[in-house]
N, C-alpha and C positions, 0 to 999 in steps of 0.2 A: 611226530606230532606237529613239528612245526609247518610243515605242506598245508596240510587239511588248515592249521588257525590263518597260514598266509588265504586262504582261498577263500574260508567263510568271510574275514573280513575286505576281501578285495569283492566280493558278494553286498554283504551290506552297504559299503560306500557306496557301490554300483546303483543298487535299488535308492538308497536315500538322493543319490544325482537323480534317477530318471523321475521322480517323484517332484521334482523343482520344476517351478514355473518358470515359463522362458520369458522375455518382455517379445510383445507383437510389434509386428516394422512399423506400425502406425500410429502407435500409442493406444491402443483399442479404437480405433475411429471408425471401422469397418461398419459394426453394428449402427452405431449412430448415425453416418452416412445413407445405410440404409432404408433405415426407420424415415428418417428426415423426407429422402427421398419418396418411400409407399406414402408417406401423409400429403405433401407438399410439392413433391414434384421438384426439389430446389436442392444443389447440390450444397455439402455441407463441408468445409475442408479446416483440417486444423495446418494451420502456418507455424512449421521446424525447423524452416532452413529460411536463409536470404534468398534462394529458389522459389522457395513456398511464397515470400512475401511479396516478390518482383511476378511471380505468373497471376498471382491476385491484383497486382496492383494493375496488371495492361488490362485485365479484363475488366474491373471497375472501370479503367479511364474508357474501354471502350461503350460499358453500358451506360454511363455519362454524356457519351456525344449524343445520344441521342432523347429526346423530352422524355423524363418517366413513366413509367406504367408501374402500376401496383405491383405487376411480377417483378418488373427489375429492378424497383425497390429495395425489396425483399433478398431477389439474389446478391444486391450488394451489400446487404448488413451481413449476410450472411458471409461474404469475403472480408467485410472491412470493419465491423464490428470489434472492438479489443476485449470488449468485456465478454463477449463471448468467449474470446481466443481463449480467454481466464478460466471460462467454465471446462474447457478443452484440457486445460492444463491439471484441474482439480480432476478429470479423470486420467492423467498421464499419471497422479500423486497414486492415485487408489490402485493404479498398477501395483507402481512400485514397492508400494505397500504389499499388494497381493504377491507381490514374486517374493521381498525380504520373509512374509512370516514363514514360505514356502521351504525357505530355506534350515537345512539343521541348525543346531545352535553347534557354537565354535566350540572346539574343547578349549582347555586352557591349562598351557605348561609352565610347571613350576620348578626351579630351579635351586639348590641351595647349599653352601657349603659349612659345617660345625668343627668347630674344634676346640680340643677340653684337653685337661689338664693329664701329663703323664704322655704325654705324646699318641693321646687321641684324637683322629680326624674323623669326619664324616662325612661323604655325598651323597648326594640322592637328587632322585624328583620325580614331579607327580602328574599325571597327566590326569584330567579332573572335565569332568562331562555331565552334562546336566541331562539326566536320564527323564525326567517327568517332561521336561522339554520334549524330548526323543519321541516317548512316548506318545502325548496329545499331537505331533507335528502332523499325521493327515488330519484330525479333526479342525485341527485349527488352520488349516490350509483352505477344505472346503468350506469354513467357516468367512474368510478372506475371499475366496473364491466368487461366493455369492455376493459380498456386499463390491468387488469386482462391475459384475455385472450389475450390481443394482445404481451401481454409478454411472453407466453406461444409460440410463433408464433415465438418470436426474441429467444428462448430458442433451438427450432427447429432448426432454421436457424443457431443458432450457431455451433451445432451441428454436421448438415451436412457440414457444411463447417470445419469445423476443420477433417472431415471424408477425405474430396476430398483433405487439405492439406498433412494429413499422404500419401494417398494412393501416393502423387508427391514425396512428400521424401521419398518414401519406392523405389520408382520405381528409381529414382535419385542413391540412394545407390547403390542397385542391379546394374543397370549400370557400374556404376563404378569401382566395385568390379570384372565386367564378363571383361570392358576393361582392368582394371589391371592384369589380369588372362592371355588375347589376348596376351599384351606385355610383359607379363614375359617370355609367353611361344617362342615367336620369338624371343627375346634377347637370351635366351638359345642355339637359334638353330645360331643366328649370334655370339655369344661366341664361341661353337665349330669349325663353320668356321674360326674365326678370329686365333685360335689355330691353325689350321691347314693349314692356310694359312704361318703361323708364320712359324713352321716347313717345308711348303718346302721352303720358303724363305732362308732359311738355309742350305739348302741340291741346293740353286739355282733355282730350279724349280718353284718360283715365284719372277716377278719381283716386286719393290720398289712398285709401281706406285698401283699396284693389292691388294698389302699388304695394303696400305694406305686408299683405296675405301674400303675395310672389316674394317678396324678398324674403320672409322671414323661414317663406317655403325651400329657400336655396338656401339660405344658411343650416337651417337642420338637417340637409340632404349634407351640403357637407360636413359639418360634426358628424352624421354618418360615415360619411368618408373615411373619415380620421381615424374613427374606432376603426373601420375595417382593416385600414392600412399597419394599424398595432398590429392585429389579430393575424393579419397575413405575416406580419415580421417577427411574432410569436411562435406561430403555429410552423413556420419556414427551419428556422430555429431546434425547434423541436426534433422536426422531421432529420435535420441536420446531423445533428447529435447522435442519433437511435442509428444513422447510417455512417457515424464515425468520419463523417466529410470535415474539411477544414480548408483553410488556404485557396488556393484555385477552382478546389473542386467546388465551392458553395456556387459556383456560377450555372450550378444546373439548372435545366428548364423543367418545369412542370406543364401538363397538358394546359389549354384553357378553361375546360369542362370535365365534371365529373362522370365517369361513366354511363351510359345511358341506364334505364332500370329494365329489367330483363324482362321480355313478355311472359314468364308467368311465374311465379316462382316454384321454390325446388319442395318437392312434397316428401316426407322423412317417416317412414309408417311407425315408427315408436324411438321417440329419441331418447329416451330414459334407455334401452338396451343398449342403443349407438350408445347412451356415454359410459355404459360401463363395460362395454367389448376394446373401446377405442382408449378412454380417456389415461395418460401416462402417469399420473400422479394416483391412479388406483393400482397402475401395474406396481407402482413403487412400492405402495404401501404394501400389497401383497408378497411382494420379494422379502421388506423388509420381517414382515411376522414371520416366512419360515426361516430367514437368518434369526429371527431371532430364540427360534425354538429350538434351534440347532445349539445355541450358544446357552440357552437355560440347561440345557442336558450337559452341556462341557463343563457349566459352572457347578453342576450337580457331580458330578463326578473327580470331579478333583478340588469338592468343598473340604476333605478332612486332610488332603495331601497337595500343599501347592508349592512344596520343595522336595528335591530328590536326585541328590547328585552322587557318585561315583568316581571316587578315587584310586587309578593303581600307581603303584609306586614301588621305587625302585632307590636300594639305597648298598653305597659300597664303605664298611666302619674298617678303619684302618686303625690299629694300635700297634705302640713301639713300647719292647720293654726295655730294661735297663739298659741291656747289653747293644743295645740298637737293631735286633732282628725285631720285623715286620709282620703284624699276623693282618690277612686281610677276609674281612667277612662280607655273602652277599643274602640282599634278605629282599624279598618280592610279598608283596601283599595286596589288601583291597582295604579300602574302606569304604562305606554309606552312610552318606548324614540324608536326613529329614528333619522336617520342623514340626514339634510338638506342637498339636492344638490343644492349648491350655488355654489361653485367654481367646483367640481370637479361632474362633471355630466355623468360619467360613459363613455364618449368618448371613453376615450383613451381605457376603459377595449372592448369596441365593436371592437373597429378598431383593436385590435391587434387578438380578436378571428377571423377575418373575415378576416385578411389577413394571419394568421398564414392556418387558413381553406382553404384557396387557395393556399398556399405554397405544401401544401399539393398535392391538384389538381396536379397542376403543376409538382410537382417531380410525384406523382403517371404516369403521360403521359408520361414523356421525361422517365421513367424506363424502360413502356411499349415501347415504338419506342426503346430503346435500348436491352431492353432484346431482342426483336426479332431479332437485327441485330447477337447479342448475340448468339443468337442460331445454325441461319443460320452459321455465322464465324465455330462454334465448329464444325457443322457435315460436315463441307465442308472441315476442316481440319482434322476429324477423318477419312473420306474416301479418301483424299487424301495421308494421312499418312502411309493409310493402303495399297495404292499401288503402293506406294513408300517402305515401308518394303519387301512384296510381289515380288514386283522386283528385290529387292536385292538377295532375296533367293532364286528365279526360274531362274535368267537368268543373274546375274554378275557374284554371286559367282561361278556358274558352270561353266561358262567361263576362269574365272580368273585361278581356280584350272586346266581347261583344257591348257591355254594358258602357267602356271607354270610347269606343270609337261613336254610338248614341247624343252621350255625353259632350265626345267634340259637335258634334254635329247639332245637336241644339246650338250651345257656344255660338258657334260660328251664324246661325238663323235667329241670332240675339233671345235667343228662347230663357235662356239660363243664365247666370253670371260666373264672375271669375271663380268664388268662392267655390259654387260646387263645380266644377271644372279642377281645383284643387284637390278639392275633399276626394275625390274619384282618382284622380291621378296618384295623394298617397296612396288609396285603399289599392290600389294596381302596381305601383309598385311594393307595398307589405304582403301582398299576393305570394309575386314573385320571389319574395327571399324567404316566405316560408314553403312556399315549394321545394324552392330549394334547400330549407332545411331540413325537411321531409327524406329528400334523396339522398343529404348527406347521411341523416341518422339509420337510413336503411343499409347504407353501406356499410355503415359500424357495426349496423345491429348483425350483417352476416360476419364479420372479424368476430365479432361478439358471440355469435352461434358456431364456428371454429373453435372458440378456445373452451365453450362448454362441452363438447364435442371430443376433445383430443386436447388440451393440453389442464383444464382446470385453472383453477386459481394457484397461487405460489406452491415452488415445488416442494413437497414436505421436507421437513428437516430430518437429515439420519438417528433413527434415534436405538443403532446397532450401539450396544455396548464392549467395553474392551473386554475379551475373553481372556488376554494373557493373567497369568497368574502372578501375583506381587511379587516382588523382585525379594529373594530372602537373600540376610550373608551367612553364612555358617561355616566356621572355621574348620576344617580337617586336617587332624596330624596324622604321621603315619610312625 
């Protein structure tokens, strides 16, 4: 008998090992890697070693040397980003989580020695194994399993949205940098006027009133100035931060101009399906209801039994009689404790997976009716945006500059005075920086139709509940 009990249990331990989740060489990164890549094109690396941190760090210093572009922006948040690294880490946790529940529960040996009166001894001990544990370990494996991957999904989603914030503050910078550029360059040309008005003031040839309207016209040009030069050292700042730069690196260049506006824009035949084939905070949501219907059914099933352990035991009673001869006894047994459900009869643990399970439901709909509205919003404001830019560029500013150059030109055949020679000169330069704000908000507005698109708004919060069953004590003698 004792062959066949060595075999079946070198059988069980066997299958309960191959049953255990391995940890993967990369911390699950593969997936996420991937994903990153099909959306974005932008590689995605979690940094393990001083390896890791030194091959990121040359290839940052090398996409630094050179003035930014949106892409490489992007690909260096995505190397040098910490709070990412951190969301990198929260699915290294969800691993490990997912390997420990994988694993059986430990048994637990007990040891002990009696002795009584008349030259009684006793030893024993008990090896004691938590069977209901045993029992649920695949359900609560696959249970692990999925919210596994559903972390993998919020790892994504971190991801891309930390992507669509660089690309707003990169776009936000460069703006600001082209408008500070705009009015430095018209301050310069109302500087030389106001010189020059100064001098014929002098010489007579311009009266108080004309002097006045150029000077006060170069002073508001620079109080423009000034804001802009905030905004550029806000917005620089910003962009800084989101890409984790400090110390030597902030010396980077940015382009001078914002990217040109594309001849035509991109046409989406229904983007209400794009957002819900694409979008990662609906994949989540969906993950997360069938975890969680997996887990109402485990809470269903071990509501009347959520302790169950298994004691065998093994004890040698030694007694001495008078004469000091030795009698020695051996006694082998089992015991099974469970916890009676008398007071607390598993209610509360149903009702909370059953309503936490339609919490679910519920945010998963009102995301969907949102994301679509979501969607619809972005591409209606990225083609609006786009010909509202568009118009700027075919048919104000070619105006404006025709209406300007008229304008000097009276001026100069003494037709007109200083005054509207001003007035013209603001309206042509206010032209000019709402064009360009036109192109700026176009740009965002496509960041803006990305994250409707593919990553949504914040990524939903887990709202899997813990399957394990309460920790009971129950004393077993044997």
């Amino acid at each position: 008998m004792k062959a066949p009990s060595k075999v079946v249990i070198a059988a069980l331990l066997g299958l309960l090992a191959a049953g255990c989740a391995k940890f993967t060489d990369d911390g699950g990164m593969a997936p996420v890697s991937d994903g990153v890549r099909k959306e974005i094109g932008k590689d995605a690396v979690k940094l393990s070693s001083a390896e890791d941190v030194r091959r990121a760090r040359e290839r940052v210093q090398a996409l630094l040397s050179e003035p930014l572009s949106e892409d490489t922006a992007v690909q260096i948040a995505l190397l040098n980003n910490r709070g990412l690294q951190a969301a990198y880490n929260d699915l290294g946790i969800s691993e490990a989580e997912y390997v420990q529940t994988s694993l059986p529960p430990n048994p637990a040996l007990t040891v002990g020695r009696t002795f009584g009166t008349g030259g009684f001894a006793e030893i024993g001990f008990q090896l004691v194994g938590n069977l209901l544990a045993l029992a649920t370990l695949p359900r609560r494996t696959e249970i692990a399993k999925r919210e596994f991957e559903e972390a993998r999904y919020r790892a994504v989603a971190t991801t891309l949205s930390l992507t669509v914030d660089v690309r707003r503050a990169y776009v936000r910078a460069v703006a600001a940098q082209q408008r500070l550029a705009l009015l430095e360059q018209s301050r310069q040309t109302a500087d030389a006027s106001a010189r020059l008005m100064k001098q014929l003031g002098e010489t007579g040839a311009a009266n108080k009133l004309d002097q006045a309207r150029v000077s006060v016209f170069y002073a508001d040009l620079s109080a423009q100035v000034a804001q802009a030069r905030l905004s550029v050292a806000g917005t620089r700042e910003a962009l800084s931060r989101i890409l984790g730069l400090w110390g030597p690196d902030l010396d980077y260049k940015l382009p001078a101009r914002l990217a040109a506006l594309p001849a035509a824009p991109d046409t989406l035949a229904d983007v209400e399906i794009e957002a819900m084939r694409r979008r990662v905070d609906l994949i989540i949501l969906r993950y997360e209801i069938v975890t969680l219907a997996k887990s109402v059914g485990f809470v269903n099933a071990t509501r009347y039994l959520s302790f169950l352990e298994l004691a065998l035991g093994y004890r040698n009673e030694v007694e001495t009689n008078d004469a000091g001869e030795q009698t020695s006894k051996n006694r082998y047994g089992f015991e099974l404790g469970i916890v009676i459900p008398i007071f607390d009869t598993g209610e509360a643990r149903v009702t909370t997976a059953r309503e936490t399970y339609m919490r679910a439901v519920n945010r998963l709909t009102e995301r969907s009716v949102n994301a679509r509205s979501e969607a619809r919003v972005a591409y209606t404001t990225y083609r609006a945006t786009y010909d509202i830019a568009r118009y700027y560029q075919t048919r104000i500013l070619p105006l404006r500059r025709q209406i300007a150059a008229e304008v000097l030109l009276r001026y100069n055949g003494m037709l007109v005075d200083v005054f509207e020679l001003l007035v013209e000169e603001r309206e042509r330069i206010s032209a000019n920086i709402a064009s360009l704000d036109a192109l700026r908000d176009h740009h965002l507005a496509v960041a803006d139709l990305q994250a409707a698109l593919i990553v949504g708004g914040t990524v939903p919060p887990s709202g899997v509940i813990n399957t394990t069953p309460p920790p009971e004590t129950i004393p077993l003698g044997f």
